[in-house]
N, C-alpha and C positions, 0 to 999 in steps of 0.2 A: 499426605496426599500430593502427585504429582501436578505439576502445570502440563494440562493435554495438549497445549502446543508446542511443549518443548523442542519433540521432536519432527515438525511437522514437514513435509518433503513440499518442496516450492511449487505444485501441481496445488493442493490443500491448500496453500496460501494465498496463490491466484484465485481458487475457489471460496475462499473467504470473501477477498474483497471484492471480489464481482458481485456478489450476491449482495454486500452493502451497497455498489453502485447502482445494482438493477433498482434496488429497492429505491432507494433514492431518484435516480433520473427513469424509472421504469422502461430502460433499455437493458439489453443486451451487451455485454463485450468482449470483442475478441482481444487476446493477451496483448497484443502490438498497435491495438489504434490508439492513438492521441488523444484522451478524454479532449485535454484543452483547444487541437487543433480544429475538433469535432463541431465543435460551437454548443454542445451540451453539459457541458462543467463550464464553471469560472474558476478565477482565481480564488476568489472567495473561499469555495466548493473545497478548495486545496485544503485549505484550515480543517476543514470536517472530517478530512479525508487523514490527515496529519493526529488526529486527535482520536480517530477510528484503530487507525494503523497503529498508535501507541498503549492503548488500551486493550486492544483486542489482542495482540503478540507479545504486551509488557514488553515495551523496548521503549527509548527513549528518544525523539527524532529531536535532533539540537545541530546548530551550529552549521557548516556546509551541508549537513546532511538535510535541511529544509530547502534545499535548491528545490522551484519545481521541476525541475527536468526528473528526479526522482519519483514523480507524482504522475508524470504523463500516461504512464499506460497501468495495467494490470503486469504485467514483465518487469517492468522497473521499480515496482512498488514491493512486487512479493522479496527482486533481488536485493533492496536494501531492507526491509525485515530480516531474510535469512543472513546480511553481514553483518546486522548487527544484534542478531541472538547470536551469533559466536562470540561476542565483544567486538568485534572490528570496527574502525572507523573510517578508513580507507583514507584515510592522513599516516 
């Protein structure tokens, strides 16, 4: 049996975690807004979101790569999923 996100094109990914966000803050998001700038995520919210994002893509989010700048939008969150299903760490 394959992992059906192995190959998943970073449109899908965006579409992943938007749909956990909606469900959570019962908004909308467009890939480039600032959850945290927004004032409808916290920090906090990051954790969930960290714990979402490693479960749901089997990736592992550790070390630099828990910066939230990674976390601000739907754009930055599917980019580090996709660099780090290739292995990359960007160190």
């Amino acid at each position: 049996m394959t992992d059906s996100t192995t190959e998943l094109p970073v449109a899908a990914i965006e579409q992943q975690i938007g749909a956990f966000l909606e469900a959570k803050t019962k908004m909308t998001w467009e890939p480039e807004v600032d959850l945290f700038a927004s004032g409808a995520v916290s920090s906090l919210f990051a954790m969930e979101l960290v714990v979402f994002v490693e479960s749901t893509f089997d990736v592992e989010v550790e070390g630099p790569d828990l910066a939230l700048d990674n976390f601000r939008t739907l754009r930055t969150m599917s980019a580090l999923v996709t660099r780090l299903r290739v292995g990359g760490t960007g160190a």
